[in-house]
N, C-alpha and C positions, 0 to 999 in steps of 0.2 A: 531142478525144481527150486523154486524162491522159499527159502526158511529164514522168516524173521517175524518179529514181534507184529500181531496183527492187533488192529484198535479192535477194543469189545463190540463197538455198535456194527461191528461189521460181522463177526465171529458167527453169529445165528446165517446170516443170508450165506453165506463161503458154505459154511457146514451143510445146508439146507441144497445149497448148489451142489458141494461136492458129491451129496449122495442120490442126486438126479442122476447128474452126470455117469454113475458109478450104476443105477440101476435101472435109469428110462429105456434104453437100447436091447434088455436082454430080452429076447426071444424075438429080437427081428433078425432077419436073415443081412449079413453085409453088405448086401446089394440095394438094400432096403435102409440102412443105415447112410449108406454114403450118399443116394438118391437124396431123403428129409434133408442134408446139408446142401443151404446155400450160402452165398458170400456178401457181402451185402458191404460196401465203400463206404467208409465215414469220415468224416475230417475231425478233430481232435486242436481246438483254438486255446490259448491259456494266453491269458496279462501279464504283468509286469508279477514281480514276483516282489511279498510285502517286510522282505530283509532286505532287499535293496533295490528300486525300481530301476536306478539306471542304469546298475551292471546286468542284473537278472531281469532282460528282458523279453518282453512277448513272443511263442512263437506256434506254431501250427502246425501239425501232422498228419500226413494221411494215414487212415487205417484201412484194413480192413476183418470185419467181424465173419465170423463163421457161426449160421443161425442153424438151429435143428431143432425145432417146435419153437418152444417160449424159451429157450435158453442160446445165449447170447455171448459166442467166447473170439479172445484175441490172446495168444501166447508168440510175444514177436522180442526180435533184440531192438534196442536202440541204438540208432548213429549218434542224436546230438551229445550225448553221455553214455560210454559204450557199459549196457548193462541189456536188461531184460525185464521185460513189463506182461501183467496179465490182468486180462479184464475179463469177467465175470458180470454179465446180466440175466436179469426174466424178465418178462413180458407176461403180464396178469393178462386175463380174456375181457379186459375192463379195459386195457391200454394203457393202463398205467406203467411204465416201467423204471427197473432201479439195476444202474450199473455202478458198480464198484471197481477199482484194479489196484495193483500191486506194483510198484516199480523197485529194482535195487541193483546200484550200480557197479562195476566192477571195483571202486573204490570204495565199498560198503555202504554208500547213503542209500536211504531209503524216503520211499514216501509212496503215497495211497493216493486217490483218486475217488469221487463220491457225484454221482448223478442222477439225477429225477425228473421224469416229469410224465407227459401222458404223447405215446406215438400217433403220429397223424395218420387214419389211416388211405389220406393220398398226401403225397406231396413230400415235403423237406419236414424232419422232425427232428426241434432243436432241443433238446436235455441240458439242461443249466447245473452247475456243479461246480467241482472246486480240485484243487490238490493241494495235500499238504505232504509238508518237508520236517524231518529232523533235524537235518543240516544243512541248507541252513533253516534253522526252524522260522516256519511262516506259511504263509499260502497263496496260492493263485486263483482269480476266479476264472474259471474253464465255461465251455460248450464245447457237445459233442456232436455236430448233425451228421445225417444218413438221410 
């Protein structure tokens, strides 16, 4: 499990998640649990990064999210920095959604991930957001499509 300093604007929506996560499932039967989950492909784009554009450059990622109602999770390793990242979203009945994640490396960096926007509901839907870094401190502008 990732233990490190989480930014406050995030702390409510994690907390609010974590206690979904922790109580929407009980009294369904496991069959019925593993059924609601499906998998849903995303791609994961970020720029140039704003400590140093031409060494830390753009790169892209596949994902993939594991969906169960309105809640929106990825707990996966990374290759291109070998560490381990989690992403946390909802999905409002309004289609508005906000994902968040976690990244931190085996070399201790850390950095967060922040995404909004409203799901199309046909088609590509692209969520514009950002990541930022401690170290080296700065940020990238990301999209997330599905």
């Amino acid at each position: 499990m990732l233990r490190y300093a989480t930014p406050r604007r995030l702390r409510p929506l994690l907390a609010v998640t974590a206690f979904a996560l922790t109580f929407a499932p009980v009294g369904l039967p496991a069959s019925a649990q593993q059924a609601a989950t499906k998998h849903v492909p995303a791609k994961l784009v970020c720029g140039s990064h704003s400590a140093d554009r031409k060494k830390l450059t753009p790169f892209q990622v596949e994902l993939t999210f594991n969906v169960s109602g309105s809640l929106w999770l990825i707990d996966r390793k990374t290759s291109r920095r070998p560490g381990e990242e989690k992403f946390l979203g909802i999905l409002s009945p309004s289609g508005t959604m906000l994902i968040v994640g976690e990244g931190k490396a085996d070399d201790g960096a850390t950095w967060t991930y922040e995404f909004s926007g409203r799901k199309s509901p046909n088609g590509i839907t692209i969520l514009r957001g950002s990541l930022q870094s401690a170290a080296p401190k700065g940020t990238r502008a990301c999209s997330l499509a599905f």
